[in-house]
MDTraj code that builds the backbone (N, CA, C; nanometers):
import mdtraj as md
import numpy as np

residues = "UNK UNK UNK UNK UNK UNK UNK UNK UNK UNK UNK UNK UNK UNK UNK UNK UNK UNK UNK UNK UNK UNK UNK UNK UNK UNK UNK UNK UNK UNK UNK UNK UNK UNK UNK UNK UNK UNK UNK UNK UNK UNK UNK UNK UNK UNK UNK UNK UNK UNK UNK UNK UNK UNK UNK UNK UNK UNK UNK UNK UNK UNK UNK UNK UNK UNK UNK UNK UNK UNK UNK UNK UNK UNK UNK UNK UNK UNK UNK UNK UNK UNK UNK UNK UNK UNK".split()
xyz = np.array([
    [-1.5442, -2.1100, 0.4658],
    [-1.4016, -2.1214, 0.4929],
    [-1.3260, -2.0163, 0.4109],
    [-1.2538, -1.9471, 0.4866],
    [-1.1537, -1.8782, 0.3959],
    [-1.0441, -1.9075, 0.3316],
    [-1.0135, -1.8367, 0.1937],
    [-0.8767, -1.9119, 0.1527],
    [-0.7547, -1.8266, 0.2379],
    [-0.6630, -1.9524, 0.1482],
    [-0.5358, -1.9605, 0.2280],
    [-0.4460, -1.8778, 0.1088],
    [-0.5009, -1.8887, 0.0078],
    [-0.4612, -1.8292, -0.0954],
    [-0.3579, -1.6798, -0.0993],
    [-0.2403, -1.6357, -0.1167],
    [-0.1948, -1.5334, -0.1497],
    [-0.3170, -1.4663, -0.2438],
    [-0.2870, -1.3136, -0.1950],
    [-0.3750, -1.2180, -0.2998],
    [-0.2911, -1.1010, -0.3582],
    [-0.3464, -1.0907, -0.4808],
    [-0.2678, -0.9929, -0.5548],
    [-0.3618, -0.8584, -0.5561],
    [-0.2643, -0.7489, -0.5205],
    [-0.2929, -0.6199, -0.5379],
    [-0.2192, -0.5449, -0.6133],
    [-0.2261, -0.4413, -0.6415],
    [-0.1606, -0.3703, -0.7847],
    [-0.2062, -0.1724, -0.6498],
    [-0.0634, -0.1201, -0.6063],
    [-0.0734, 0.0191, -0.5882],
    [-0.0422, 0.0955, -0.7006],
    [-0.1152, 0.2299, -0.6703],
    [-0.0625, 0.2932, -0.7129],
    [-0.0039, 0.3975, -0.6867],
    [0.1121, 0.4797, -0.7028],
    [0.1911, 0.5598, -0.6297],
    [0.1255, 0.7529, -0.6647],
    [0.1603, 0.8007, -0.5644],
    [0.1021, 0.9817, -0.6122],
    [0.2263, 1.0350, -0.5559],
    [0.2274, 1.1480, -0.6092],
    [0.3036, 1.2342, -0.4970],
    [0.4366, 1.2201, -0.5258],
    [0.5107, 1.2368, -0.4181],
    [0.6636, 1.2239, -0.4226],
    [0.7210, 1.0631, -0.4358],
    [0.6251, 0.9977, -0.3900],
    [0.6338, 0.8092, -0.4225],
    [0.6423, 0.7971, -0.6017],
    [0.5891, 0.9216, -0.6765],
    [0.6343, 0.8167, -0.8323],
    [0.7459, 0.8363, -0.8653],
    [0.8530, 0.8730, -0.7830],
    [1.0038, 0.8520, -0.8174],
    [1.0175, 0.7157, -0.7986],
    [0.9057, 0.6211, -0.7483],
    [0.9520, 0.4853, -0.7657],
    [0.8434, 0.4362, -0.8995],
    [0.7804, 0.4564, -0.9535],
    [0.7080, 0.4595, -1.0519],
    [0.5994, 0.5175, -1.0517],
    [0.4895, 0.4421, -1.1063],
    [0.3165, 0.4966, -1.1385],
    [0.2569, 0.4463, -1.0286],
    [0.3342, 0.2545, -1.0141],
    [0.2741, 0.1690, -0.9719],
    [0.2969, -0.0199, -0.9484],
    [0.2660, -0.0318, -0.8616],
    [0.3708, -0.1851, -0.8293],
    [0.2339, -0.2811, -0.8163],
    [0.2678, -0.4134, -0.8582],
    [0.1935, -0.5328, -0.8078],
    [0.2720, -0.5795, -0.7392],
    [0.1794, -0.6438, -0.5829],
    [0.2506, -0.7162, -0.4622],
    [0.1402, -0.8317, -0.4523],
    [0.2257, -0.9390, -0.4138],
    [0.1685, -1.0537, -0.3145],
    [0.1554, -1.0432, -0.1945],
    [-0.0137, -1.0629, -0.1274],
    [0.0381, -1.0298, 0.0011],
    [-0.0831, -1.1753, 0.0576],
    [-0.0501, -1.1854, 0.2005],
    [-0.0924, -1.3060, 0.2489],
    [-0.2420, -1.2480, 0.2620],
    [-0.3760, -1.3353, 0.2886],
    [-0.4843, -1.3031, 0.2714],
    [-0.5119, -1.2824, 0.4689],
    [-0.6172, -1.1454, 0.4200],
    [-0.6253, -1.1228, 0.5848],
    [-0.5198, -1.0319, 0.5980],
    [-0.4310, -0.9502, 0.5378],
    [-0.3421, -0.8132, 0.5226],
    [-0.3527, -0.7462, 0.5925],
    [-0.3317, -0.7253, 0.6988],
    [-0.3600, -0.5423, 0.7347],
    [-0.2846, -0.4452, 0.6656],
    [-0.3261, -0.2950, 0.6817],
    [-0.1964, -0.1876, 0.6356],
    [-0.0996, -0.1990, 0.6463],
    [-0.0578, -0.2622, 0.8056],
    [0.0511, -0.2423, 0.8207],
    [0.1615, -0.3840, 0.7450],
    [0.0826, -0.4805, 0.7540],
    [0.1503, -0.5617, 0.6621],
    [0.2026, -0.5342, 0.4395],
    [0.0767, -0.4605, 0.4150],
    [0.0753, -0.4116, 0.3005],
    [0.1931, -0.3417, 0.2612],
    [0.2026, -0.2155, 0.3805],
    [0.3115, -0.1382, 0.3475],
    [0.4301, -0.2292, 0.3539],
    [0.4638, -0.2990, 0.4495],
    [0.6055, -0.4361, 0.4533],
    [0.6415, -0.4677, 0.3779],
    [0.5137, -0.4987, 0.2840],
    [0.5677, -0.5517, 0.1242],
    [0.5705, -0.4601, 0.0645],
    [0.5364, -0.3329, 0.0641],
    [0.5459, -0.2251, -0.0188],
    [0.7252, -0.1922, 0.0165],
    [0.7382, -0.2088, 0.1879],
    [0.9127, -0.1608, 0.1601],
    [0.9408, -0.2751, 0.1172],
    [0.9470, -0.3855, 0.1465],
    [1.0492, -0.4412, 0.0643],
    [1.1132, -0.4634, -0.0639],
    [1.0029, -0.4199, -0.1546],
    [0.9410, -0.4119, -0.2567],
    [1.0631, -0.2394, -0.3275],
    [1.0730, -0.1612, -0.2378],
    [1.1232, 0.0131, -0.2972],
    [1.2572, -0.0417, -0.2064],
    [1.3495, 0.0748, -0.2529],
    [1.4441, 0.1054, -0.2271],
    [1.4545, 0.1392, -0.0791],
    [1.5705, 0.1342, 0.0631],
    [1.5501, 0.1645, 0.1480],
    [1.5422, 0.2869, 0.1487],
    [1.6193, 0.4059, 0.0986],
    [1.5607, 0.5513, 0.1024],
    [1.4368, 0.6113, 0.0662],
    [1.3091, 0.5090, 0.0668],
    [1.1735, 0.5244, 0.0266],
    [1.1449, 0.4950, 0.1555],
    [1.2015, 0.4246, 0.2408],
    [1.0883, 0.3627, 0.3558],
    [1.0446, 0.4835, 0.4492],
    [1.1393, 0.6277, 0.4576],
    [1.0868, 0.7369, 0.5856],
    [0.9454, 0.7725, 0.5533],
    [0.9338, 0.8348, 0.3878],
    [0.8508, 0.8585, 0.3238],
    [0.7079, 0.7593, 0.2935],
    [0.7714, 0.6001, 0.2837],
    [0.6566, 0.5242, 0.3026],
    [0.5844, 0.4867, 0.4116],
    [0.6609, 0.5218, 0.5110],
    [0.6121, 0.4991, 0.6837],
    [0.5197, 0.6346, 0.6973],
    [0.5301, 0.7559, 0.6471],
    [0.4506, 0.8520, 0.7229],
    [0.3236, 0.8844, 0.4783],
    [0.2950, 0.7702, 0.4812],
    [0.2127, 0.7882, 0.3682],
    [0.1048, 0.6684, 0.4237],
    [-0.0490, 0.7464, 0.3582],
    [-0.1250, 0.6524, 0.3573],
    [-0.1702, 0.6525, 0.2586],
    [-0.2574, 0.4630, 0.3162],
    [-0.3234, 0.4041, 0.2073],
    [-0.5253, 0.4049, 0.1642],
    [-0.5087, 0.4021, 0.0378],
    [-0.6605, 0.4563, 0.0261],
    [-0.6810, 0.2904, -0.0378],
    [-0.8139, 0.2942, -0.0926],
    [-0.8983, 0.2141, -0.1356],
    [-1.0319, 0.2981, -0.1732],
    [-0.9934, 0.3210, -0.3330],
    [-1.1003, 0.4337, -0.4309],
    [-1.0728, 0.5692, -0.3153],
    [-1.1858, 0.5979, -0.2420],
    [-1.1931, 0.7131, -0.2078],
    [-1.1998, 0.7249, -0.0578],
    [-1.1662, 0.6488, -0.0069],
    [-1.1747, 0.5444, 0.1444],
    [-1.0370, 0.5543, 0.1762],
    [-0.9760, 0.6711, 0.3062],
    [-0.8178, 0.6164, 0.3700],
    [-0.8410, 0.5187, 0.4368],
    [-0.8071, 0.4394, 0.4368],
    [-0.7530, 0.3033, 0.5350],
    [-0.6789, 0.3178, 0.6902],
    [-0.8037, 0.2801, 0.7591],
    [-0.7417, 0.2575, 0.8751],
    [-0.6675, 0.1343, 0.9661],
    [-0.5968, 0.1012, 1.0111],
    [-0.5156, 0.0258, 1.1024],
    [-0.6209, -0.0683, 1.1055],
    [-0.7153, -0.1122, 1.1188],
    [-0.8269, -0.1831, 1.1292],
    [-0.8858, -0.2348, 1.0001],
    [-0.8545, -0.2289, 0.9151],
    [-0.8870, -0.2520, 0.7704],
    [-0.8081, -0.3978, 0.7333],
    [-0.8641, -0.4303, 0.6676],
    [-0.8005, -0.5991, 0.6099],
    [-0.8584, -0.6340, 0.4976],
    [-0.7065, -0.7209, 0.3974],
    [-0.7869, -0.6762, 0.2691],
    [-0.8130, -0.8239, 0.2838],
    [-0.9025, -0.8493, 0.2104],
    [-0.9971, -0.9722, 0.1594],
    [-1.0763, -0.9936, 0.0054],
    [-0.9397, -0.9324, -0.0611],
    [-0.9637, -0.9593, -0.1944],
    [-0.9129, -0.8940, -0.3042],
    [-0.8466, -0.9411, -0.4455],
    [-0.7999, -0.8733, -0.4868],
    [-0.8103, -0.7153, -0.5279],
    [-0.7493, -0.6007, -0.5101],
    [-0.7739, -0.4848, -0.5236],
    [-0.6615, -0.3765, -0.5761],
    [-0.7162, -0.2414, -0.6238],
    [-0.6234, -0.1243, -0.6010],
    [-0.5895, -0.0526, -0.5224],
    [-0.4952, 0.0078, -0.4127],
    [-0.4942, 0.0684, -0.3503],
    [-0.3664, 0.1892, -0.3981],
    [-0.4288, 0.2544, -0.3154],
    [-0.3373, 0.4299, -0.3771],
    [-0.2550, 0.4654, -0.2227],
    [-0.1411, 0.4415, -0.2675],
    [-0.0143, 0.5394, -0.2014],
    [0.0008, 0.6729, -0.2197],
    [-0.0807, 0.7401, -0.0955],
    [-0.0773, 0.8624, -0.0959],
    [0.0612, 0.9442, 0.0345],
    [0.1421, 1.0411, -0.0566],
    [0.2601, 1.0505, 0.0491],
    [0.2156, 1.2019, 0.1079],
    [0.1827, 1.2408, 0.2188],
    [0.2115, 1.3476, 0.2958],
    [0.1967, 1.4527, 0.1938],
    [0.1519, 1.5698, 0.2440],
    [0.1506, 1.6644, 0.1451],
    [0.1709, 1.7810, 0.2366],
    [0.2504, 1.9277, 0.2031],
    [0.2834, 2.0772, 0.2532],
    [0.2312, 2.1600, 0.2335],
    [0.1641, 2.2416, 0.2841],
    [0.1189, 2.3774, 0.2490],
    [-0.0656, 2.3704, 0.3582],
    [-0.0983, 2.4645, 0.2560],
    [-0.2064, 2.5143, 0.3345],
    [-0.3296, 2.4381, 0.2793],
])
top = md.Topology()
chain = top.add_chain()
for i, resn in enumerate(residues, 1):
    res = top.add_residue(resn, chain, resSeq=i)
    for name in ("N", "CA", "C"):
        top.add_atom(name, md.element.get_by_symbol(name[0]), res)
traj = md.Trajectory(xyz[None], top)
C-alpha cells in the first residue's frame, strides 16, 4: 500500500533562479509529477519568477526529468533555468 503521506523535497536553484535563493523546501502530495512540483515551486516564488520557472527544468542528481516522472520519495531536485549562447 502506498502512503498517503505528504513528502518533503528540498530544490535547489542554478542560474538566473538564485535571485530567489540557493534553495527552497516544499510539501508536495505523494505521486508528484513535474508538473505538479513546479505548482508548488510557483506558488512558493514571486509571480515575476513564474515565465522563467515555466520554461526551466527539473533534474534529479544527473537525470532531467521528464513529464512522466513521479516522485515517490523524499529527495533533491535541481532547478535548472534555460541557458544562451553556444
Amino acid at each position: 500500500m502506498q502512503s498517503t503521506d505528504p513528502i518533503q523535497i528540498e530544490v535547489e536553484f542554478f542560474g538566473a533562479l538564485r535571485e530567489y535563493g540557493d534553495r527552497i523546501a516544499l510539501t508536495v502530495a505523494p505521486r508528484a509529477d513535474v508538473r505538479q512540483v513546479k505548482r508548488a515551486l510557483a506558488e512558493a516564488l514571486p509571480p515575476h519568477a513564474h515565465p522563467l520557472l515555466e520554461r526551466s527544468a527539473l533534474a534529479e542528481e544527473e537525470t532531467i526529468l521528464t513529464s512522466e516522472w513521479v516522485l515517490s520519495r523524499p529527495t533533491r531536485l535541481l532547478a535548472l533555468p534555460p541557458v544562451n549562447g553556444g
